[in-house]
N, C-alpha and C positions, 0 to 999 in steps of 0.2 A: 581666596577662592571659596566661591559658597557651595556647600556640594548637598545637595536631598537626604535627608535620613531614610535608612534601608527600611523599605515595608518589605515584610513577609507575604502580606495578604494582596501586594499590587499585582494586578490582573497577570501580569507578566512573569513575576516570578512564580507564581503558580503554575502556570502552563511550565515556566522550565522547569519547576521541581515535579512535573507530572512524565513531561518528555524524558527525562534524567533517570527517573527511579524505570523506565522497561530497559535499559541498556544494565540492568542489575537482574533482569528475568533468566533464567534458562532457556537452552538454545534448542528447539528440537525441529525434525527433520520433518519439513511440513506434507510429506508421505504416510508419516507412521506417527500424529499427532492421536495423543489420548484425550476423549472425551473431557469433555469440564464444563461448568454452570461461569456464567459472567458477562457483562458487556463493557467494552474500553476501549483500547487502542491498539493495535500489532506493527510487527516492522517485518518484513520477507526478505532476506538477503539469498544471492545468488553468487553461487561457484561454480559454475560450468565452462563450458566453451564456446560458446558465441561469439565470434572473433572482435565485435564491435562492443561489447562489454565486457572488454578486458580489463579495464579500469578498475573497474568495478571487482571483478573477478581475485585481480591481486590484493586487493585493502581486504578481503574477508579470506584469503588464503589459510593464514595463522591464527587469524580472530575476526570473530565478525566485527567490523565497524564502518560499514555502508551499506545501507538497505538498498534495497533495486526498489521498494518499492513501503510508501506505509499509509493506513488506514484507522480505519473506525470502526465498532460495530456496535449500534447504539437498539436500545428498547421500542419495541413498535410505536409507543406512547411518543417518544422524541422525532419520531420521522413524520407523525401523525402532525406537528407542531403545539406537541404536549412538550410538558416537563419529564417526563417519566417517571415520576413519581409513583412511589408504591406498588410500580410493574414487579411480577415475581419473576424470579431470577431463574433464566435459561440460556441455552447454549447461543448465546446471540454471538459471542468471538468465533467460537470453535464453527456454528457454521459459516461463518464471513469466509475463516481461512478454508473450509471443503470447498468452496463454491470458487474459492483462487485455484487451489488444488486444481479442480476440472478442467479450468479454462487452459492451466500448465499442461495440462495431462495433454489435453486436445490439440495442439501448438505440435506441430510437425516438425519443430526444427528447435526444441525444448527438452531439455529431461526434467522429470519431475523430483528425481535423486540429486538433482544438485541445488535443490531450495531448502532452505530455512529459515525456521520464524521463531521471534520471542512475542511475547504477550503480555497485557497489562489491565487486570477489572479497573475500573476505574468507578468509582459513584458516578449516577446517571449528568448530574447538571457539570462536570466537570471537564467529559466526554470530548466535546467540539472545540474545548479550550487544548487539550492534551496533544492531541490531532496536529492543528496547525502549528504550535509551537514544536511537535518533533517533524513536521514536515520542513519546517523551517531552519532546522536546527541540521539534520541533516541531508538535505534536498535531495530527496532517492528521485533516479532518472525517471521511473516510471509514475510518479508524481507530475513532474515538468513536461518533459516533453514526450516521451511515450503514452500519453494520456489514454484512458479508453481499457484498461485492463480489468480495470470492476465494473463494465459494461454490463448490461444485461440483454435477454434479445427482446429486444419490445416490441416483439408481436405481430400479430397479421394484421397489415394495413397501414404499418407504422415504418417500413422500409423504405420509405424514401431520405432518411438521412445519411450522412456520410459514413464511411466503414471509419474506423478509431486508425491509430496509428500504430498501435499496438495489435490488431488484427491485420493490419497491413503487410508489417515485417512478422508476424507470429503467426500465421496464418493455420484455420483448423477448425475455429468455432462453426459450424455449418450455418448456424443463422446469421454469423454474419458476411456471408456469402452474396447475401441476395439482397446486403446495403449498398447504397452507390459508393461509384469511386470516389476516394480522397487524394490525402497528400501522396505524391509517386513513392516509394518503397525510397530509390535515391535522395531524395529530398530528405526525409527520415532519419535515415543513414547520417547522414551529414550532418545535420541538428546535433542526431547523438553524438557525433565525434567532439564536434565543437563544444559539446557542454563538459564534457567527459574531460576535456584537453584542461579548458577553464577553470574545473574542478577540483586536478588532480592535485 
């Protein structure tokens, strides 16, 4: 049997050894998050009571080991369709997760006490790699199928798109009030269960 000699540097195991080392981070309560300088990756886990992420709820009981939800928070220079190269180093993580904070906070049927996050700087060009290997790695619902939760409100004029599905069942952000209807709340529902069931 022929089998490939192990690269270190294959595109792939990079990303796993990117996604790997924030499940080594410390855990803090994404209410009472202290300031810090960085841009990379986070993962948001959720303990609450929302009766349909119960799944979810019980694997992070004793330890976190499913995020509800994970992202990026990359240098203006990267988003620009730069490199980000020799951007200086600011709060690009720490505000990614305030700006999740609000949108919890705002969420009428959310506690903001039952979230938590780890975090990871990551150098700028490694960023997008890190990302989808931990999304991939462990498929937080609010990645798949609750999409729409790092929304933003895009503005007067720009309301004619659908409302998220995460604004749907989480209802609160004002602005997105005034997007049109989407998927029904049940439909939603159901998605969740079925993925939730799949995954368990």
């Amino acid at each position: 049997m022929e089998t490939l000699p192990f690269n270190p540097l294959d595109k792939w195991n990079l990303g796993i050894s990117i996604a790997s080392a924030i499940f080594e981070q410390q855990i803090y309560p994404l209410n009472n998050l202290p300031s810090f300088n960085g841009a990379g990756i986070y993962a948001i886990y959720y303990k609450g009571g929302f009766p349909h992420y119960k799944n979810v709820t019980n694997k992070n009981k004793d330890t976190f080991l499913q995020p509800i939800y994970a992202g990026k928070a990359v240098p203006e220079g990267i988003r620009k369709g730069g490199l980000g190269l020799d951007v200086p180093v600011g709060e690009y993580l720490y505000k990614r997760l305030n700006e999740h904070r609000k949108s919890i906070e705002a969420a009428t049927n959310l506690y903001i006490e039952d979230f938590y996050c780890r975090f990871l700087p990551v150098d700028d060009i490694w960023i997008p790699l890190g990302e989808s290997l931990l999304i991939e790695k462990t498929k937080p619902l609010w990645n798949i199928v609750v999409d729409g939760f790092g929304n933003h409100d895009p503005g007067s004029g720009r309301y004619n798109q659908q409302i998220s599905a995460w604004d749907t069942i989480h209802p609160g952000r004002q602005w997105a009030l005034k997007l049109q209807k989407g998927k029904h709340e049940e439909e939603i529902i159901k998605q969740i269960i079925v993925f939730l069931n799949k995954n368990e």
